[in-house]
C-alpha positions as a Markdown table, in Angstrom:
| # | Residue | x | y | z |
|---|---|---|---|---|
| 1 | Unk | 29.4 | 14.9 | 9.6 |
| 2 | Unk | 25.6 | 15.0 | 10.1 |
| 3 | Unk | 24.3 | 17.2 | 13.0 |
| 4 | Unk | 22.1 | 15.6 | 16.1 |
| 5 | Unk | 19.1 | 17.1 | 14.6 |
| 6 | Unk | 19.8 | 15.3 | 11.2 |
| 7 | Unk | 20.4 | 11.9 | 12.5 |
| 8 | Unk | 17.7 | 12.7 | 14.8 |
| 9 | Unk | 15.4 | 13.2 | 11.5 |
| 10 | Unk | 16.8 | 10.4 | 9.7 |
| 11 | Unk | 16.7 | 7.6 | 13.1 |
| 12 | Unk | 12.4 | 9.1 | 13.0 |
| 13 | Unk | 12.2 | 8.4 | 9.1 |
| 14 | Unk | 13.2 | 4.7 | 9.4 |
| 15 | Unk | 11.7 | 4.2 | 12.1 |
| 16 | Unk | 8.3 | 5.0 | 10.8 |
| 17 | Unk | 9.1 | 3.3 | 7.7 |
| 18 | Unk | 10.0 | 0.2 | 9.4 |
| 19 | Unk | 6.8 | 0.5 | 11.2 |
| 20 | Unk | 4.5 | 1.0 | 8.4 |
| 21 | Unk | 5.9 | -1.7 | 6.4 |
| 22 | Unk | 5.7 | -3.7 | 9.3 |
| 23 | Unk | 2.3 | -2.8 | 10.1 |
| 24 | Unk | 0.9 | -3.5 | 6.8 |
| 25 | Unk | 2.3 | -6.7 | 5.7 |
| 26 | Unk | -0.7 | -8.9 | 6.2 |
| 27 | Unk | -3.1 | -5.8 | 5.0 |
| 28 | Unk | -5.1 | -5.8 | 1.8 |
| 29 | Unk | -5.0 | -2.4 | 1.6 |
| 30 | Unk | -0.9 | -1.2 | 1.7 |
| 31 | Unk | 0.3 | 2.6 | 1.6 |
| 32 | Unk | 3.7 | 2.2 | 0.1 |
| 33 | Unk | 6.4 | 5.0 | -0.9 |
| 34 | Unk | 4.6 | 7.3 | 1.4 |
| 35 | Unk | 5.9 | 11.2 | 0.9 |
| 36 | Unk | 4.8 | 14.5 | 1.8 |
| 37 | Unk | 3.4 | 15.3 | -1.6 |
| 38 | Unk | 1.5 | 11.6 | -2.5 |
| 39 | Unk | 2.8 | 7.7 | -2.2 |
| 40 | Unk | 1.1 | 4.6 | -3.7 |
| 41 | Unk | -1.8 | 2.5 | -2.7 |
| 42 | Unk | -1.7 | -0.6 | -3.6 |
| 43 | Unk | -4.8 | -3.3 | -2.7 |
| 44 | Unk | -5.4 | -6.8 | -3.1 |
| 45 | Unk | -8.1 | -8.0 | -5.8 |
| 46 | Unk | -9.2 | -10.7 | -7.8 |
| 47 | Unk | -9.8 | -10.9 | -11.5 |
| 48 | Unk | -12.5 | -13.4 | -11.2 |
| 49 | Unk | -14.4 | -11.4 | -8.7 |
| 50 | Unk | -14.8 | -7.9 | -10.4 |
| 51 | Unk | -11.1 | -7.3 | -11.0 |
| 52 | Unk | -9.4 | -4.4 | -9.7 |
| 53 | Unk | -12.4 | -2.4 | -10.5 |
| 54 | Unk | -14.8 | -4.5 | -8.3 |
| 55 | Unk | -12.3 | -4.8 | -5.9 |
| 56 | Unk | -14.3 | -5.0 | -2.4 |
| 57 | Unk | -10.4 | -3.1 | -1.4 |
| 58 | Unk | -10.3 | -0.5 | -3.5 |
| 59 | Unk | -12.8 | 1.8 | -1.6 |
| 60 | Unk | -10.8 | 1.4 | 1.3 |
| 61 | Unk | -7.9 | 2.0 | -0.8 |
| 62 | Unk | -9.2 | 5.6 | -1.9 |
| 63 | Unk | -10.3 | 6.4 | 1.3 |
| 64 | Unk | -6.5 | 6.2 | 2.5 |
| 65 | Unk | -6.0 | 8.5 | -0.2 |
| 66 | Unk | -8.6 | 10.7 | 0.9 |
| 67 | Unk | -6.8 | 10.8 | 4.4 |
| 68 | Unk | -3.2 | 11.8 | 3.4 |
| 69 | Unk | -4.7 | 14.3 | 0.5 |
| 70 | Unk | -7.5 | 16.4 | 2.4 |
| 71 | Unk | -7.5 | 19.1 | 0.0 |
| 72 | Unk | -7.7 | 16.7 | -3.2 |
| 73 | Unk | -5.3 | 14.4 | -5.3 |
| 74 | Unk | -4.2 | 13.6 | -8.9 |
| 75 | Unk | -3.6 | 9.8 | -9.7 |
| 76 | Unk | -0.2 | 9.6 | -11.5 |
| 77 | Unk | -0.5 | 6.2 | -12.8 |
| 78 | Unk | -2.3 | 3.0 | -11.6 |
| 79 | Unk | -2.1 | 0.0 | -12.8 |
| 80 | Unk | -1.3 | -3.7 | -12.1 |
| 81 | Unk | 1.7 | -4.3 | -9.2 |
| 82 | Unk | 3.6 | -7.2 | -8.6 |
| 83 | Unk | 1.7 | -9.6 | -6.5 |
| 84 | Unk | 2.7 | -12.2 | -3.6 |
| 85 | Unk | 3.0 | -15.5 | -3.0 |
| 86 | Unk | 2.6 | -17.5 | 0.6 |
| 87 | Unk | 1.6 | -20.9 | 1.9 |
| 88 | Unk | -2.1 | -21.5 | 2.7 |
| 89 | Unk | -3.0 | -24.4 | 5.3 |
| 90 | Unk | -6.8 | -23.3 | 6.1 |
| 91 | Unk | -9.9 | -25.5 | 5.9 |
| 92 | Unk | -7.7 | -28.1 | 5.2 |
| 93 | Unk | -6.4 | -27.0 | 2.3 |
| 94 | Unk | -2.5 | -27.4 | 1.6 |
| 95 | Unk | -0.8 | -25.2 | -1.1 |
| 96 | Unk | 0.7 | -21.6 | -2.6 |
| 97 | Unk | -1.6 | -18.7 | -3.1 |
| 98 | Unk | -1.1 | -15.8 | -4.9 |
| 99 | Unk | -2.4 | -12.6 | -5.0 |
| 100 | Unk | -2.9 | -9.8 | -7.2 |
| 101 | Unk | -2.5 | -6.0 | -6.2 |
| 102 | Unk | -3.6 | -2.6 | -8.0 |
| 103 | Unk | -1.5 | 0.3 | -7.6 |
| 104 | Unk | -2.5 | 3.7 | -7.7 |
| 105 | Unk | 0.0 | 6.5 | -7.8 |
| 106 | Unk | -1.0 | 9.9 | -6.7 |
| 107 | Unk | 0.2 | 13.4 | -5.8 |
| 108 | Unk | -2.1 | 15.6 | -3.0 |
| 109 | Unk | -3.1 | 18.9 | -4.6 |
């Protein structure tokens, strides 16, 4: 049986990982699998405008990283994540969009 300071731990945990998904569902830039040691940034980006490169999002992106790795990171792996789909109905215009995120992988020093 787990002891009131272990639920207690556990109840805090999902909670703020219910929040941060929460919080950054509509966000270009998304810090996902979050842990003490690193997590993944992902960020949206377009291949016809610069790619995930040229991405106007992936400053932003290593900025985040910046925050949660003050004294320096590593990136694991980065690469191509899979994207999203929703309905668009601005300027009139009627259809599905997709998206395309880059993931970047990395572990604080």
């Amino acid at each position: 049986m787990a002891s009131p300071s272990q639920h207690n731990r556990l109840s805090i945990w999902l909670f703020a990982v219910t929040l941060l998904t929460c919080a950054a569902c509509s966000d270009a830039v998304q810090l996902v699998g979050e842990t003490e040691t690193g997590g993944v940034v992902t960020y949206l980006y377009k291949e016809d405008r610069g790619g995930p490169m040229g991405s106007p999002h992936r400053k932003e992106a290593l900025q985040v990283i910046d925050k949660k790795c003050p004294s320096g990171y590593t990136v694991v792996r980065d690469g191509e994540v899979r994207g999203y789909s929703g309905i668009s109905s601005t300027d009139g215009h009627e259809g599905e969009v997709t998206g395309q995120r880059w993931g970047i992988r990395f572990r604080c020093k």
